[in-house]
N, C-alpha and C positions, 0 to 999 in steps of 0.2 A: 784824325783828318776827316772834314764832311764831305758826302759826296758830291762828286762832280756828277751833271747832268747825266755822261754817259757811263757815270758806273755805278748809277740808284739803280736797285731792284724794280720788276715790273710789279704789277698788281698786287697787294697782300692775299695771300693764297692761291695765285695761281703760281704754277712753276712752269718755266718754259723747259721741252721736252727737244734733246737733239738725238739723235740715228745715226751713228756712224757705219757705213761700208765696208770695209777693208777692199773690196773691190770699188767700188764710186765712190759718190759723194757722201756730206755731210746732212742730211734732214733735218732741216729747225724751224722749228713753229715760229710764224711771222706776226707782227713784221719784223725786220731783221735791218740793220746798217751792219755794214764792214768798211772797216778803215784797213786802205793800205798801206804798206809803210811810208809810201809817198804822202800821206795825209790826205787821198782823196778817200772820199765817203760815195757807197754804192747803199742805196738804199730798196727793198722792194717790200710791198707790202700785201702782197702771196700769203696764206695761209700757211703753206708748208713751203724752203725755198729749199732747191738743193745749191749749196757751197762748195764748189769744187775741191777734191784733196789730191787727186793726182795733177792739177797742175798743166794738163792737156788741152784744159780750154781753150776758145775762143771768143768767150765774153767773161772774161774776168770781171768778179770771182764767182759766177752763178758759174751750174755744170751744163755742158750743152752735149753730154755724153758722148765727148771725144772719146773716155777710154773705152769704150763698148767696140770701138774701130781698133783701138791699139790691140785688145785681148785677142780680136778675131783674127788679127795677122800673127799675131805669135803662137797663135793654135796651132793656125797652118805650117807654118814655118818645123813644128815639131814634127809633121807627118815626114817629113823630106829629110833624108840621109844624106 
């Protein structure tokens, strides 16, 4: 099967590089499209783009470090009996 536009490889030698968090997001060298399962396309073309993996965003699918708010309330939450 040939490829289709968006599942040819980039450049011959170069490889794109991603960083996943287990805390944040995903780091991937740009540019970058993501398709949703809605079929809309987000495109940016940032050098490094973080990709939200927990889902707390409020600009899907880039990270606008919501979970950095969620961590710090659950911190708190541990001190208190």
């Amino acid at each position: 099967m040939p490829n289709t536009p968006e599942q040819q490889p980039g450049p011959v030698g170069r490889a794109r590089r991603d960083t996943v968090d287990p805390e944040g997001p995903a780091l991937v060298e740009g540019p970058v499209e993501v398709t949703a399962a809605d079929g809309s396309v987000a495109r940016s073309d940032r050098f490094v783009v973080a990709v939200c993996a927990c889902r707390r965003t409020r600009t899907p699918p880039w990270c606008d470090t919501s979970h950095h708010r969620r961590a710090r309330d659950a911190d708190a939450t541990k001190d208190t009996p």
